[in-house]
C-alpha positions in Angstrom: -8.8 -9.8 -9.3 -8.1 -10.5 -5.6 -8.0 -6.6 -4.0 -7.4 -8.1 -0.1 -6.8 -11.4 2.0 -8.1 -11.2 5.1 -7.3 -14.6 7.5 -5.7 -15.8 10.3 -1.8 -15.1 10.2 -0.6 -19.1 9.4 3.0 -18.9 9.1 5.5 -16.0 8.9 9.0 -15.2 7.6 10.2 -11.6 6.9 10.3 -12.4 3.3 7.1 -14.8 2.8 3.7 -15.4 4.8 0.8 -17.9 4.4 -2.4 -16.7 5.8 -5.7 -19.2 6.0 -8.7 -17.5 4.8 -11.8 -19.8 4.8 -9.3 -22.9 4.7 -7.3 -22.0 2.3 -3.6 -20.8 2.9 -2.3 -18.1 0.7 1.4 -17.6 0.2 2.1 -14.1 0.1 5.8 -12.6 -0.5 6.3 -9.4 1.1 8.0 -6.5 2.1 10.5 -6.0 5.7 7.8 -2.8 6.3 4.7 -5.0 5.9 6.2 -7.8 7.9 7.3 -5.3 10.9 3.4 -4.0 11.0 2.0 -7.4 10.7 4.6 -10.0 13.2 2.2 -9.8 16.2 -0.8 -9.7 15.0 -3.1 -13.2 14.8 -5.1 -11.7 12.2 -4.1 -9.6 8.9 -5.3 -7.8 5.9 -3.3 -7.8 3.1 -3.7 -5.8 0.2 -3.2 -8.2 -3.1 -1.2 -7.6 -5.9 -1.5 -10.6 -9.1 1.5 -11.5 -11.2 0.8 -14.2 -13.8 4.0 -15.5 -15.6 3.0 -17.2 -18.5 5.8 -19.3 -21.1 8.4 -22.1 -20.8 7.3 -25.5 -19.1 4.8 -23.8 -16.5 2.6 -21.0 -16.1 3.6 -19.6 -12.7 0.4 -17.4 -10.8 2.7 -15.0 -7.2 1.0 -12.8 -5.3 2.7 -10.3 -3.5 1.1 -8.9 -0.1 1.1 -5.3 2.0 0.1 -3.7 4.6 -1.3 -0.3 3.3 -3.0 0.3 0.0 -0.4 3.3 -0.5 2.7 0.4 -0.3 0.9 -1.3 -3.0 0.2 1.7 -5.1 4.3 3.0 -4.6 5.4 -1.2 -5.8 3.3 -0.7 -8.6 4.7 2.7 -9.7 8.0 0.9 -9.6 7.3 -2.1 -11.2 6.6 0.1 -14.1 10.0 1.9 -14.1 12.4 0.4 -16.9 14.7 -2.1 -15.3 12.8 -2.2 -11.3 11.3 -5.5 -11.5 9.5 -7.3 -8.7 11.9 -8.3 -6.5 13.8 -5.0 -6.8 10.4 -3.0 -5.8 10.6 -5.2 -2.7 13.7 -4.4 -1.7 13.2 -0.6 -2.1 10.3 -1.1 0.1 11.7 -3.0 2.2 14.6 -0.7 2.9 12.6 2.4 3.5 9.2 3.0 4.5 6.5 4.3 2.4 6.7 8.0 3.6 10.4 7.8 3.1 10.1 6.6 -0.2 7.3 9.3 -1.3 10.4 11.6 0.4 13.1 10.5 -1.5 11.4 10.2 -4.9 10.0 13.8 -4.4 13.3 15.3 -3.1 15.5 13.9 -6.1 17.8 12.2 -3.7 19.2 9.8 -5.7 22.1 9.0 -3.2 19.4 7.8 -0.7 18.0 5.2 -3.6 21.6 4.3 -4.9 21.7 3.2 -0.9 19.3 -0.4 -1.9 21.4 -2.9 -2.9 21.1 -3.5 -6.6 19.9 0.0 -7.5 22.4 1.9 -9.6 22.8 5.5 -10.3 21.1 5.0 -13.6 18.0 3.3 -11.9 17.7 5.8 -9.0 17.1 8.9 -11.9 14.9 7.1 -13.7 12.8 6.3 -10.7 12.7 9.7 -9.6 12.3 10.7 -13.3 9.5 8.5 -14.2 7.7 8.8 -10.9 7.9 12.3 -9.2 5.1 13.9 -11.3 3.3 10.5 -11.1 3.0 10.2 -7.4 2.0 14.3 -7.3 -1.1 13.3 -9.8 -2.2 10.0 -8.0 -2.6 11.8 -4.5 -0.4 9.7 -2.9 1.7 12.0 -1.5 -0.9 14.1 0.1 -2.6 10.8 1.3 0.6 9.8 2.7 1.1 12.6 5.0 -2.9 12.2 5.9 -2.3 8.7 7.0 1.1 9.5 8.9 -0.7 12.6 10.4 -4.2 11.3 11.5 -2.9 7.7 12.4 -1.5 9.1 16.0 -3.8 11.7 16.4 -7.6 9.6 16.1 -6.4 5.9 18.0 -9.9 6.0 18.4 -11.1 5.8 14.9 -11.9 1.9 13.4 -9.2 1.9 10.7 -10.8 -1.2 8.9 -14.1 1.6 8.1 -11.5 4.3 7.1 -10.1 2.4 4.7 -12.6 0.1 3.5 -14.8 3.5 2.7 -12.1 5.7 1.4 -11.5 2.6 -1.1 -14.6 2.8 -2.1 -14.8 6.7 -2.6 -11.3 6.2 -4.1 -13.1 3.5 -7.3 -15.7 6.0 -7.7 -13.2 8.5 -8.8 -12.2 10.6 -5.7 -8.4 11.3 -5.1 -7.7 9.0 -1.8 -6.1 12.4 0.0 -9.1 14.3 0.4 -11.5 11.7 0.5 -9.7 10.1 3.9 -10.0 13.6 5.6 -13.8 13.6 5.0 -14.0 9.9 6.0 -11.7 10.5 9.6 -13.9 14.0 10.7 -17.1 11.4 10.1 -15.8 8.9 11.8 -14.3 11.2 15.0 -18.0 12.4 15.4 -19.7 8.7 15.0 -17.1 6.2 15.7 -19.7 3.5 15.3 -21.6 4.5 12.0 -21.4 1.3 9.4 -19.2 1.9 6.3 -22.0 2.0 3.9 -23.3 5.1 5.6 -20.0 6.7 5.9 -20.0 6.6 2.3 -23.1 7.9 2.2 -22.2 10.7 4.3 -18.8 11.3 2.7 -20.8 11.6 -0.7 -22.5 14.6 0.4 -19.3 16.6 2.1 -16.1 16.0 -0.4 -15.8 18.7 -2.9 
């Protein structure tokens, strides 16, 4: 299982990019929020999710790219609501950002997911339905407002570290929420430490 691309940026679109890793170009399809974070940059790191279509003439193998692991983790809650498919998670994501989404869903506000094109009334209940309590148990919510909080506050901390250790913390079974506000106070006192011993560290503070 691929969990990230990392590469030079190859080609762009705001639906579609390629990017070269090790000379190979990947075709990624994404989402309007992950191509507004990523247009300027020379260099990207995707986060990877695998769909395998298997039957009729030819097996087809898509990946989809994002920015932030939390935009994966909300397209894969979706994907699992009856009737949101694939391109339909895209376009939810693509109309609002991750925060709003984690907003709406938590609020009830249908009207605001009726708004996406191709989501009915219907579809916007059972995604709130299906996925309010589901985002309160995964953390993302309070991970979410972490990220939005800490991003403007610590331009000094090296976000490739922060999330490349709470990923880690987050596989050996600590909620992502509490685990980045352990890995950010490390990092504000030693900008510079490697990410194994930020683990390390982290391992011996979150409770």
């Amino acid at each position: 299982m691929i969990e990230y691309i990392k590469g030079q940026l190859a080609e762009i679109t705001p639906a579609q990019v390629v990017v070269e890793a090790h000379g190979v170009g990947y075709l990624l399809n994404i989402s309007i929020n992950t191509f507004t974070a990523i247009q300027d940059k020379k260099e990207v790191r995707l986060y990877v999710h695998e769909v395998l279509t298997t039957g009729g003439r030819d097996d087809s193998y898509t990946l989809y790219g994002f920015y932030s692991r939390q935009e994966r983790e909300l397209y894969r809650m979706l994907i699992t609501v009856s009737g949101v498919g694939g391109n339909t998670a895209r376009m939810i994501l693509s109309a609002m950002s991750a925060t709003e989404l984690v907003n709406v869903i938590a609020a009830g506000n249908e009207k605001a997911l009726k708004g996406v094109k191709g989501i009915g009334l219907k579809t916007a209940q059972r995604i709130i339905v299906d996925l309010r309590d589901k985002m309160a148990a995964s953390g993302i919510i309070a991970d979410i407002a972490s990220s939005a909080s800490q991003g403007a506050a610590t331009p000094g901390i090296n976000m490739e570290v922060r999330d490349e250790a709470v990923g880690a913390l987050t596989m050996l079974g600590f909620s992502p929420a509490p685990s980045a506000l352990v890995v950010t106070d490390i990092l504000k006192g030693t900008p510079d430490m490697p990410v194994e011993q930020v683990i390390k560290q982290a391992l011996k503070m979150i409770k």
